[in-house]
PAVO-715095 format. One record per residue: residue number from 1; residue in three letters; chain; x, y, z of N, C-alpha, C in turn. Coordinates in Angstrom, 3 decimals. Layout:
site resi:NUM resn:ALA chain:A n.X:X n.Y:Y n.Z:Z ca.X:X ca.Y:Y ca.Z:Z c.X:X c.Y:Y c.Z:Z
...
REM end
This chain:
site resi:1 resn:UNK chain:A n.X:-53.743 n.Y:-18.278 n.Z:47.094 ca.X:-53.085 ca.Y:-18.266 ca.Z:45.791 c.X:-53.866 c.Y:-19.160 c.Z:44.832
site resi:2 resn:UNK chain:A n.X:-53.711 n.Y:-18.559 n.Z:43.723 ca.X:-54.548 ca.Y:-19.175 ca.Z:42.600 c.X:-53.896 c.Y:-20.359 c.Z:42.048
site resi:3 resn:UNK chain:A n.X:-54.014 n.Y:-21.683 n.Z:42.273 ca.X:-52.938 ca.Y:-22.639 ca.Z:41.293 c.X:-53.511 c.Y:-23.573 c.Z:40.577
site resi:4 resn:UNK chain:A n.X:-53.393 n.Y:-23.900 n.Z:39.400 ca.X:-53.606 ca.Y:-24.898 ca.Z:38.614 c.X:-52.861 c.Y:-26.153 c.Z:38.385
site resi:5 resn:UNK chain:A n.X:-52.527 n.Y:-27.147 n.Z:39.240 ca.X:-51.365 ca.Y:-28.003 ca.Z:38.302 c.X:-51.853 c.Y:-29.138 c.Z:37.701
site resi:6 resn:UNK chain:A n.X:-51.412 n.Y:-29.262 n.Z:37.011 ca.X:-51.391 ca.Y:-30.518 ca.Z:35.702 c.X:-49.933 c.Y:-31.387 c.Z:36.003
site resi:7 resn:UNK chain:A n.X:-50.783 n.Y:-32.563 n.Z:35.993 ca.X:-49.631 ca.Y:-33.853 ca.Z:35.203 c.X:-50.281 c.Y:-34.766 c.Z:34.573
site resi:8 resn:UNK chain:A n.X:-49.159 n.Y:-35.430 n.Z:33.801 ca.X:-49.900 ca.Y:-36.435 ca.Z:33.007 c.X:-49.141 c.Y:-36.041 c.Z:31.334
site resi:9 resn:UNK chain:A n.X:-49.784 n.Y:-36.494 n.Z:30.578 ca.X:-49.259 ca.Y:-35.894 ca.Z:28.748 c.X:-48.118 c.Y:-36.678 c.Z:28.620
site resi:10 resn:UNK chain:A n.X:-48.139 n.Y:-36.499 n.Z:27.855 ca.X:-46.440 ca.Y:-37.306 ca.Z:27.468 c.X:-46.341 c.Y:-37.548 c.Z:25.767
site resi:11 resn:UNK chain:A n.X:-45.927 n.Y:-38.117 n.Z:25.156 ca.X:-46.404 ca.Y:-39.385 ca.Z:24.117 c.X:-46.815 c.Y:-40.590 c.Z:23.721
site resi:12 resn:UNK chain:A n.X:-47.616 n.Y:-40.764 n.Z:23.196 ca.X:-48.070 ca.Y:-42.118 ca.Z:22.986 c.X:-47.897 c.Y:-42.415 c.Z:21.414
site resi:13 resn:UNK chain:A n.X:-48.131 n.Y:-43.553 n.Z:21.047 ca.X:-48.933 ca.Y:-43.792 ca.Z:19.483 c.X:-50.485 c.Y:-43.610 c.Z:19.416
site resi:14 resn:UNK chain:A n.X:-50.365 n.Y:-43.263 n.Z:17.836 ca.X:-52.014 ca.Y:-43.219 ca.Z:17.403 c.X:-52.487 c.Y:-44.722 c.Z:17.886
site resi:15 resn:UNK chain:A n.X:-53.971 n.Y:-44.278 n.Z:18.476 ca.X:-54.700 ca.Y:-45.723 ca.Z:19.079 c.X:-54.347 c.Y:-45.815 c.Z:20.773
site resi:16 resn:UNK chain:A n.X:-53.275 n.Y:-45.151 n.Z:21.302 ca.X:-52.908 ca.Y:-45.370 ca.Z:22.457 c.X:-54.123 c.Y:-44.751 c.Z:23.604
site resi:17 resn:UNK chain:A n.X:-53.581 n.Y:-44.712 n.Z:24.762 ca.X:-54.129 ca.Y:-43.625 ca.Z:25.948 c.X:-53.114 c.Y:-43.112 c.Z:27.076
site resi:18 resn:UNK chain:A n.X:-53.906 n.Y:-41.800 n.Z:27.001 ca.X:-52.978 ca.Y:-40.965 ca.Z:28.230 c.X:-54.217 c.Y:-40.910 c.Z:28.778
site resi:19 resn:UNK chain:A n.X:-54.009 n.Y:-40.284 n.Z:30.371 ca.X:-54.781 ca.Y:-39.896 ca.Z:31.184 c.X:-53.835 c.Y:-38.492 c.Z:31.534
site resi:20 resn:UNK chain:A n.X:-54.581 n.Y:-37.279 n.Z:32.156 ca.X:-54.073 ca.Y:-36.241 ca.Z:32.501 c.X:-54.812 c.Y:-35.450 c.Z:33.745
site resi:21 resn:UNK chain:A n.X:-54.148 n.Y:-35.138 n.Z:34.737 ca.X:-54.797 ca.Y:-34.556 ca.Z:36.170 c.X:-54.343 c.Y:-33.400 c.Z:35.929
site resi:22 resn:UNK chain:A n.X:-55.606 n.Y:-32.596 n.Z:36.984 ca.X:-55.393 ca.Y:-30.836 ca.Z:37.341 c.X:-56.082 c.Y:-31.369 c.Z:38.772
site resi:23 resn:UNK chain:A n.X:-55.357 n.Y:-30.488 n.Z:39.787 ca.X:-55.983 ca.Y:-29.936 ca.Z:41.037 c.X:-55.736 c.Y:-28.448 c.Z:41.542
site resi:24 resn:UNK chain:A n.X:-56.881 n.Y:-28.361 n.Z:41.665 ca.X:-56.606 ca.Y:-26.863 ca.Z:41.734 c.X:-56.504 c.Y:-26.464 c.Z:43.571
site resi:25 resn:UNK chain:A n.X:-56.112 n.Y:-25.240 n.Z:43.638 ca.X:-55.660 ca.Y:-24.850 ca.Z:45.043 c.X:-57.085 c.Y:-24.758 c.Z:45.867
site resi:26 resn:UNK chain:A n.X:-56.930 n.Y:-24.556 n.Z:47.083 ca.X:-58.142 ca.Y:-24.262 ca.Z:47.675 c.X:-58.832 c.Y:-22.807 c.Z:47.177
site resi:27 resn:UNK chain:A n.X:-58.434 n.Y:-22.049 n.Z:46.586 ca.X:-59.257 ca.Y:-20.956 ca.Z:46.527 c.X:-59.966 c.Y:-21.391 c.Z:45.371
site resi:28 resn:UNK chain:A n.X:-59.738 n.Y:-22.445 n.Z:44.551 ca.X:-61.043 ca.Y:-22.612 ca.Z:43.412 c.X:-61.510 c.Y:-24.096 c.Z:43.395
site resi:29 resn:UNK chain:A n.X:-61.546 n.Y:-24.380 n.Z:45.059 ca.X:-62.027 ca.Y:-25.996 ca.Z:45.305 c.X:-63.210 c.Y:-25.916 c.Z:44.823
site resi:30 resn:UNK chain:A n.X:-64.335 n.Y:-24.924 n.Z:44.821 ca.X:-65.585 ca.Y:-24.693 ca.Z:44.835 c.X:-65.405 c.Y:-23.992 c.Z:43.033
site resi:31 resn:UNK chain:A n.X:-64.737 n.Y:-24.015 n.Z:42.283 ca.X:-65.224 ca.Y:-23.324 ca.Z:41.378 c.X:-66.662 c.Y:-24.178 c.Z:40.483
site resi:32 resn:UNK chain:A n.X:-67.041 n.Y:-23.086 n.Z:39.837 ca.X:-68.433 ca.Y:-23.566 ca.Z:39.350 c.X:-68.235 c.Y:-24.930 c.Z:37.979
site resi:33 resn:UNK chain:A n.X:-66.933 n.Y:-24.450 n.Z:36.762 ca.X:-66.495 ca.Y:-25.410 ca.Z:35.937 c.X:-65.047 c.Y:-25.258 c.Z:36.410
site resi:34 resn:UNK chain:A n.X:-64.429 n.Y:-26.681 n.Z:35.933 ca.X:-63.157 ca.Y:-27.125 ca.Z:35.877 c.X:-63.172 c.Y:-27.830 c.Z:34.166
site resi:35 resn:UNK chain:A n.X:-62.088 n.Y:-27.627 n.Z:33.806 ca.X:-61.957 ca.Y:-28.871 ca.Z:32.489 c.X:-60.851 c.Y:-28.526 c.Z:32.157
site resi:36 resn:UNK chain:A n.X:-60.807 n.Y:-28.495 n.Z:30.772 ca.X:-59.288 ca.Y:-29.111 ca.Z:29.494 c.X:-59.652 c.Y:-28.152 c.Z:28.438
site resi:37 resn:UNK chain:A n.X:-59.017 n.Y:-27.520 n.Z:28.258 ca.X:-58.718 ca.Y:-27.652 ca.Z:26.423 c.X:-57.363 c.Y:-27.339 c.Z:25.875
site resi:38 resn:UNK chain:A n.X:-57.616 n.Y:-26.845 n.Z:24.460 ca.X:-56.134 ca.Y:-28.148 ca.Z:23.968 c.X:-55.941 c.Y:-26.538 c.Z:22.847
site resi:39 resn:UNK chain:A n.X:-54.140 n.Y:-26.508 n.Z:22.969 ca.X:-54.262 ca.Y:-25.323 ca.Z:21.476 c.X:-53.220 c.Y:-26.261 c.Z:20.494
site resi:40 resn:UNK chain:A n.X:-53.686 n.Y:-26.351 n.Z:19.606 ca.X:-52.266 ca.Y:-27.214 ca.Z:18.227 c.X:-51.943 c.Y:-26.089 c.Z:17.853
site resi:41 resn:UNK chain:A n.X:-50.446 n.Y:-26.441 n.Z:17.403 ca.X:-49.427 ca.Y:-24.887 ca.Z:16.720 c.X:-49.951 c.Y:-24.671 c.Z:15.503
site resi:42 resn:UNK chain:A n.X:-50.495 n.Y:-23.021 n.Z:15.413 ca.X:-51.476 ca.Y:-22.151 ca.Z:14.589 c.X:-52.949 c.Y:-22.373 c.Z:14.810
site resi:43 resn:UNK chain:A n.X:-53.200 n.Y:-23.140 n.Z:15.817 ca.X:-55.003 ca.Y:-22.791 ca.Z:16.001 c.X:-54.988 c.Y:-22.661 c.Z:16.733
site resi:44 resn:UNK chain:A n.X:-56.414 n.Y:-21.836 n.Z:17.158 ca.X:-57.141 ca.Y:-21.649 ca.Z:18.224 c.X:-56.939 c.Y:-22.553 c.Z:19.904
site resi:45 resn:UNK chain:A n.X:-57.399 n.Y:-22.353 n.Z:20.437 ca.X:-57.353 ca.Y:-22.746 ca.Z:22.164 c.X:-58.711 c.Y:-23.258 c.Z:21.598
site resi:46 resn:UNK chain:A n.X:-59.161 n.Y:-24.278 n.Z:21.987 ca.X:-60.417 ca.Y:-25.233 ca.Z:21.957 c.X:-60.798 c.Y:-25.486 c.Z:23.177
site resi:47 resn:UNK chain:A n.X:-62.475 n.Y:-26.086 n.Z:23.481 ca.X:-62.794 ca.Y:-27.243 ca.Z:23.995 c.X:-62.219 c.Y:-28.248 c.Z:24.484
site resi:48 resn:UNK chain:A n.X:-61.672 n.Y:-29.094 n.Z:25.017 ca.X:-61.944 ca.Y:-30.926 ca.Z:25.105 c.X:-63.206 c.Y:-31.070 c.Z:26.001
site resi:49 resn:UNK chain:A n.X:-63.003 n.Y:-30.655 n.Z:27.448 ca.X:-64.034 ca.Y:-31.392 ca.Z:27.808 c.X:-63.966 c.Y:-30.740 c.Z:29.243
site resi:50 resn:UNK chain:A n.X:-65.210 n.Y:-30.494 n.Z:30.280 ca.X:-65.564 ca.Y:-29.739 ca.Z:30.951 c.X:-66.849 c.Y:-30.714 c.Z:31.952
site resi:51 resn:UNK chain:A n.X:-66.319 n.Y:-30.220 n.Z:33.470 ca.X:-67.346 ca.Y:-30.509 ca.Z:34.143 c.X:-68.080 c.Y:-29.714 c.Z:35.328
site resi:52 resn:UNK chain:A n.X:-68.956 n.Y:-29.947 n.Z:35.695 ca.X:-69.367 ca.Y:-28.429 ca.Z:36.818 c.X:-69.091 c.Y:-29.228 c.Z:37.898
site resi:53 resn:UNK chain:A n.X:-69.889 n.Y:-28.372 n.Z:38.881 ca.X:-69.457 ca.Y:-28.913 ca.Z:40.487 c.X:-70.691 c.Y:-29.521 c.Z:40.349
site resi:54 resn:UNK chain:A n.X:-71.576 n.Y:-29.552 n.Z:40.143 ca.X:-73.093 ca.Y:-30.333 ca.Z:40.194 c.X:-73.125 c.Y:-31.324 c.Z:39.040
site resi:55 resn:UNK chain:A n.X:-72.481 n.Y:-31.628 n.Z:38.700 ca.X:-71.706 ca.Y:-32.474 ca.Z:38.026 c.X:-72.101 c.Y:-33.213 c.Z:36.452
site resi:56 resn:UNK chain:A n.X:-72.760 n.Y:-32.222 n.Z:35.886 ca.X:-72.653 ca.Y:-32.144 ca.Z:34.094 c.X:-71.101 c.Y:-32.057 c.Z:33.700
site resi:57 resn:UNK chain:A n.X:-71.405 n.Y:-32.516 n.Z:32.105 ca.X:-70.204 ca.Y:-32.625 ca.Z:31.275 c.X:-70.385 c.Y:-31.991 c.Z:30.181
site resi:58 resn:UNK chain:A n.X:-69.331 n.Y:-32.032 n.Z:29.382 ca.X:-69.729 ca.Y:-30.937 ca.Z:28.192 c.X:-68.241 c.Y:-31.706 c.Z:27.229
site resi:59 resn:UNK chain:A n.X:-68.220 n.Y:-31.624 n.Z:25.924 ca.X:-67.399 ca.Y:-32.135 ca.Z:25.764 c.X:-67.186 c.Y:-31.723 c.Z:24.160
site resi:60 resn:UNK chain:A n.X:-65.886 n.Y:-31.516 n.Z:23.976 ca.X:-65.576 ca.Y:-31.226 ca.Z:22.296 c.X:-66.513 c.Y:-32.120 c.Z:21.616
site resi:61 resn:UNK chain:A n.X:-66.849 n.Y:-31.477 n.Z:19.544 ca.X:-66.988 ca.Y:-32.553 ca.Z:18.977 c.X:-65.907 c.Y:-33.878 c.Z:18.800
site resi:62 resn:UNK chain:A n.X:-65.048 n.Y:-33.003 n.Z:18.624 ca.X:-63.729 ca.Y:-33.963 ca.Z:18.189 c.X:-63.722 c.Y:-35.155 c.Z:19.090
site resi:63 resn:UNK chain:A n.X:-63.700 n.Y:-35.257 n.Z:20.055 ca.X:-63.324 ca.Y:-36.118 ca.Z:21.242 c.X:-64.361 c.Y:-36.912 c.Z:22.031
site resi:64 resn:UNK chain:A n.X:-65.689 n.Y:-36.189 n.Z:21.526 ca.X:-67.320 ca.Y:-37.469 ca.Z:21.974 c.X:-66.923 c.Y:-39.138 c.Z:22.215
site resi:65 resn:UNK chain:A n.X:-66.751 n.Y:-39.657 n.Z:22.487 ca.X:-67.179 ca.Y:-41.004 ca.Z:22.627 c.X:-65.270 c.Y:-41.737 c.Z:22.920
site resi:66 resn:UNK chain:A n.X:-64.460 n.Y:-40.428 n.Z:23.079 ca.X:-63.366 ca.Y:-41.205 ca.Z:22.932 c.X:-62.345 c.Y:-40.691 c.Z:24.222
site resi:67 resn:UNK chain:A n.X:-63.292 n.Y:-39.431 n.Z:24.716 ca.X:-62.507 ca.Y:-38.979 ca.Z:26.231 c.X:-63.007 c.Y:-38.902 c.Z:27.087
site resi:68 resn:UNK chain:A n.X:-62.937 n.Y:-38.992 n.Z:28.344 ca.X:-63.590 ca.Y:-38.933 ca.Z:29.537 c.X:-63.578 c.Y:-38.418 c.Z:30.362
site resi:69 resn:UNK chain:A n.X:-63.599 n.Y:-36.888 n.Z:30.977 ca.X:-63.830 ca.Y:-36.150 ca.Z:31.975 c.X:-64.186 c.Y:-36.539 c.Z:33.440
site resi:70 resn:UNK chain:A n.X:-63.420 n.Y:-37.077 n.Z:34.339 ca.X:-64.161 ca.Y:-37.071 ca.Z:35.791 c.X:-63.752 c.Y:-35.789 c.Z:37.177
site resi:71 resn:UNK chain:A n.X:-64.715 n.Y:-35.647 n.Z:37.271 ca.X:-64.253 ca.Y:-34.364 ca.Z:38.672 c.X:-64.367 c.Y:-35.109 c.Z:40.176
site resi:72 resn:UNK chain:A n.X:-63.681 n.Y:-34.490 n.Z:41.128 ca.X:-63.568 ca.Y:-35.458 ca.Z:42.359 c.X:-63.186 c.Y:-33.972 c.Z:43.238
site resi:73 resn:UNK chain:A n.X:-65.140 n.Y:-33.714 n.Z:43.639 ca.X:-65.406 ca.Y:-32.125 ca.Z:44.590 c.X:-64.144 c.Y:-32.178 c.Z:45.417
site resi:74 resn:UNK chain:A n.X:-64.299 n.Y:-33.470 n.Z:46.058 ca.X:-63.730 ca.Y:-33.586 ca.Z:47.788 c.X:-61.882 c.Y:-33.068 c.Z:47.427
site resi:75 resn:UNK chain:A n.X:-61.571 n.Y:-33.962 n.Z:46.219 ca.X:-60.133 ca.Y:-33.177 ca.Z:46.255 c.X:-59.586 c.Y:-32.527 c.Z:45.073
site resi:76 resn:UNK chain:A n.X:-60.659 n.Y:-31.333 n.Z:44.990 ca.X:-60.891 ca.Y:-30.087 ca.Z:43.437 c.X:-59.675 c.Y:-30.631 c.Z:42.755
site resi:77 resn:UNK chain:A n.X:-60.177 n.Y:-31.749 n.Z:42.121 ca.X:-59.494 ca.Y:-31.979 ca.Z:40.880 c.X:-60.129 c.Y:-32.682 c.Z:39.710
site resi:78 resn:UNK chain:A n.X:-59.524 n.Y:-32.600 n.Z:38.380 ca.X:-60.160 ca.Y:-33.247 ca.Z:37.327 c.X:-59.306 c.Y:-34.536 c.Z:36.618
site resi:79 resn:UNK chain:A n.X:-60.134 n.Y:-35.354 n.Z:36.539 ca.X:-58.961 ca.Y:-36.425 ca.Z:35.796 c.X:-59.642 c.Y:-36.745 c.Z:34.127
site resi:80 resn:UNK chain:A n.X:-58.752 n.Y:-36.800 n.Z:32.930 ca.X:-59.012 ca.Y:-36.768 ca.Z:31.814 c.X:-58.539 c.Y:-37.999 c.Z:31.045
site resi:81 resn:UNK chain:A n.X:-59.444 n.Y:-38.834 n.Z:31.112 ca.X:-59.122 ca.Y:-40.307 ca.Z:30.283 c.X:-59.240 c.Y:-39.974 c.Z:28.371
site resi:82 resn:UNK chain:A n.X:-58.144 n.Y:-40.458 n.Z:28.122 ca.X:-58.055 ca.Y:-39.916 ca.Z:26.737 c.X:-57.970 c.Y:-41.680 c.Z:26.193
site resi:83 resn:UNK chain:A n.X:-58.662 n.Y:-42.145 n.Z:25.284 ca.X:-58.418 ca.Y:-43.028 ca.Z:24.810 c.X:-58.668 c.Y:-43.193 c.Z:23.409
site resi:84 resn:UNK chain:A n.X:-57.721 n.Y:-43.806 n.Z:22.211 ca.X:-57.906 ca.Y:-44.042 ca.Z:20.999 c.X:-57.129 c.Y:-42.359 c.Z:20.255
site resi:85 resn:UNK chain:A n.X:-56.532 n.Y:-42.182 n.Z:20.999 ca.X:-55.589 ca.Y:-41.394 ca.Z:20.179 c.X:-55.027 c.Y:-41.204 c.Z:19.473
site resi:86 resn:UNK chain:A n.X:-54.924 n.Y:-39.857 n.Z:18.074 ca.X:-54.818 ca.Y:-39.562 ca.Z:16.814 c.X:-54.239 c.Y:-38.376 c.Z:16.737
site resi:87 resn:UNK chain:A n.X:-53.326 n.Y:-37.904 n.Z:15.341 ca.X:-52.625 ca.Y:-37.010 ca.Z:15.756 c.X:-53.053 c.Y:-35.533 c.Z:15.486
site resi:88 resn:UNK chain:A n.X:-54.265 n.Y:-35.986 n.Z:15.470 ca.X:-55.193 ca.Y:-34.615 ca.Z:15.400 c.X:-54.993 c.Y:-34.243 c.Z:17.240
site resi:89 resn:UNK chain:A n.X:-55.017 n.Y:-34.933 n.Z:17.838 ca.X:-54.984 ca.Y:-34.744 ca.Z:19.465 c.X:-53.645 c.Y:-33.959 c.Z:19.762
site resi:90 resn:UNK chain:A n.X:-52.434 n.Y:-33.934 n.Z:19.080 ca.X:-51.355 ca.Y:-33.667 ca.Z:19.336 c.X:-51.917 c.Y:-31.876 c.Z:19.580
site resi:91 resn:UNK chain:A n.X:-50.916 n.Y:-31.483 n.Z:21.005 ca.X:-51.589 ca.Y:-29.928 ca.Z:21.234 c.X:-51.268 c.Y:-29.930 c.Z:22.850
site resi:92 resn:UNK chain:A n.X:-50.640 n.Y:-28.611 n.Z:23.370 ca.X:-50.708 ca.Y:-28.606 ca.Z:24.589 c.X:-51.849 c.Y:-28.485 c.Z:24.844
site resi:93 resn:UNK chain:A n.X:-52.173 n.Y:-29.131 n.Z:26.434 ca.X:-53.359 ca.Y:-29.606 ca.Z:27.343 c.X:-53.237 c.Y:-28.388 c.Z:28.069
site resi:94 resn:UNK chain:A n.X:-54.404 n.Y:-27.319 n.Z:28.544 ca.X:-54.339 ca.Y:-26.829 ca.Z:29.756 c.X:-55.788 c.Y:-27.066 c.Z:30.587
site resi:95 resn:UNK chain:A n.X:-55.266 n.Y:-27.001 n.Z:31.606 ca.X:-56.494 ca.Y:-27.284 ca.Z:32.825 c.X:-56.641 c.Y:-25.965 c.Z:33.041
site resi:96 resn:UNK chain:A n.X:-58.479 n.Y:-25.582 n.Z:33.338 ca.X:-58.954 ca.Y:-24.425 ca.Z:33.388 c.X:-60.058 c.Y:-24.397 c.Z:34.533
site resi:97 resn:UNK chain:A n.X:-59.861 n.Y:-23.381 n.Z:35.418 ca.X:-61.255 ca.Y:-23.243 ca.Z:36.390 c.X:-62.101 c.Y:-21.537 c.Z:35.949
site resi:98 resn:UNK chain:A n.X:-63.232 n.Y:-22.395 n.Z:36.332 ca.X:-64.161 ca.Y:-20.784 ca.Z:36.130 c.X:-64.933 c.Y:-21.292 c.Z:37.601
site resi:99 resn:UNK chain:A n.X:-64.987 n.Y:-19.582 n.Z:38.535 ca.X:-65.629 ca.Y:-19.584 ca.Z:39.649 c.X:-67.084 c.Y:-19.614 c.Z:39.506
site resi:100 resn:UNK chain:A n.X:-67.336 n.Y:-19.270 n.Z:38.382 ca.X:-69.023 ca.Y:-19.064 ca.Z:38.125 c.X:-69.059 c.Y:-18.901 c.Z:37.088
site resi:101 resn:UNK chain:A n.X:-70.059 n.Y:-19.148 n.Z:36.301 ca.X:-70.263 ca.Y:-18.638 ca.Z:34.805 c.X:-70.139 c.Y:-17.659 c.Z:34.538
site resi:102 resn:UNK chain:A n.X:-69.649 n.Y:-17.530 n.Z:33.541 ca.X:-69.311 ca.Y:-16.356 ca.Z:32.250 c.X:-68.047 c.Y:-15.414 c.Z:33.514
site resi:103 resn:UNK chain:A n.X:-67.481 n.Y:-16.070 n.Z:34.405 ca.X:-66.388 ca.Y:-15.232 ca.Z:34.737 c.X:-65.142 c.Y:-16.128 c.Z:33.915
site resi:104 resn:UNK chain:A n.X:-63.832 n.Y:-14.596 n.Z:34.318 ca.X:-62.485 ca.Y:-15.436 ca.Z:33.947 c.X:-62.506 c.Y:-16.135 c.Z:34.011
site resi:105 resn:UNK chain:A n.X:-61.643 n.Y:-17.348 n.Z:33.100 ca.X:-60.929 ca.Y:-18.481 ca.Z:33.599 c.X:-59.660 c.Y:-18.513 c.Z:33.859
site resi:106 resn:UNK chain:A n.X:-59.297 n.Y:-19.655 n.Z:35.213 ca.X:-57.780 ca.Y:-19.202 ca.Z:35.171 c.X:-57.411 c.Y:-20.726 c.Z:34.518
site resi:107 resn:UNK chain:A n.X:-55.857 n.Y:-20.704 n.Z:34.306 ca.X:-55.688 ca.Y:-21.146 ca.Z:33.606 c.X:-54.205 c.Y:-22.453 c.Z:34.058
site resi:108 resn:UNK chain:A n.X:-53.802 n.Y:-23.465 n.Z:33.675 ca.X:-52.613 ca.Y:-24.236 ca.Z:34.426 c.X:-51.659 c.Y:-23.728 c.Z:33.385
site resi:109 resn:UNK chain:A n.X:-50.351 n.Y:-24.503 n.Z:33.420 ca.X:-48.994 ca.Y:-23.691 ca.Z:32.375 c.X:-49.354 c.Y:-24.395 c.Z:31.279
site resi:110 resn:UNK chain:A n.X:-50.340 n.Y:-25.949 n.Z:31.425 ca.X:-50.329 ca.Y:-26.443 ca.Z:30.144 c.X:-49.299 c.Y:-27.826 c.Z:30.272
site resi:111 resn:UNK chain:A n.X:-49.509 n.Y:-28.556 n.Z:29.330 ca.X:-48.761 ca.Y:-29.757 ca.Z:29.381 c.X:-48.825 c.Y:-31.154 c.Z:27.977
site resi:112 resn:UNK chain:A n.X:-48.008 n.Y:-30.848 n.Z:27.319 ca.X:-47.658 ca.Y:-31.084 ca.Z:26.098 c.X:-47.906 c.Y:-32.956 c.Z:26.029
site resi:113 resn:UNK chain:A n.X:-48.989 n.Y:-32.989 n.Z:24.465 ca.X:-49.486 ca.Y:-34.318 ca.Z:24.446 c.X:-48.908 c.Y:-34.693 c.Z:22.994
site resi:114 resn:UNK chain:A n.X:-48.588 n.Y:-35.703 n.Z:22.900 ca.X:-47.937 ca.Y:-35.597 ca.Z:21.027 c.X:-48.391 c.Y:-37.319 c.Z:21.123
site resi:115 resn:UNK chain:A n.X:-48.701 n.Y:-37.143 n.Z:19.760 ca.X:-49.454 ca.Y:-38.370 ca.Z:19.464 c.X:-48.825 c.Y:-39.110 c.Z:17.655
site resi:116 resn:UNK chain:A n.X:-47.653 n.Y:-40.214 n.Z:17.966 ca.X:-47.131 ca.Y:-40.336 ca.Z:16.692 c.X:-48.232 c.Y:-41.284 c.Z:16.107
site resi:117 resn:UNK chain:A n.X:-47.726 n.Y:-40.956 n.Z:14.795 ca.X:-48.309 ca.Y:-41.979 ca.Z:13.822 c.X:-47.875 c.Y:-43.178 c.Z:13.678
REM end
């Protein structure tokens, strides 16, 4: 079975930090990328931030120098250090695996980050 779960998100204040986990099931321990991205109500599904199994990163503009992506092969999961948060960040989080490039991604239910002023 295919599973994505996420915890973590919550609210904070602007300036604060969340951290947010995905582990995915054994059938996508090995996938090729794992990461994040984020949709705010009326835009697009974005970027945050992405890592492979050989272990590059990739990462929104928005979020350069202020989030942190780590992957951990041994127990297919991703952990997402968010720090200095703004309410441009406000947006459900979903955790995403791709088995190989340029295939599907699947996708977690998502997990709601709100960031007051």
């Amino acid at each position: 079975q295919v599973q994505l779960m996420e915890s973590g998100g919550g609210f904070v204040q602007s300036g604060g930090s969340l951290r947010l986990s995905c582990v995915a099931s054994t059938m996508l321990s090995r996938a090729h990328t794992m990461g994040w991205y984020r949709q705010a109500p009326g835009k697009e599904r974005e970027l945050v931030a992405e890592a492979t199994l050989g272990g590059s990163t990739n990462y929104g503009d928005s979020v350069k120098g202020r989030f942190t992506i780590t992957r951990d092969n041994a127990k297919s999961s991703i952990t997402l250090e968010m720090n200095n948060l703004n309410s441009e960040d406000t947006a459900v989080y979903y955790c995403s695996a791709q088995e190989r490039p340029n295939y599907p991604r699947y996708w977690g239910r998502g997990t709601q980050v709100t960031v007051g002023s």
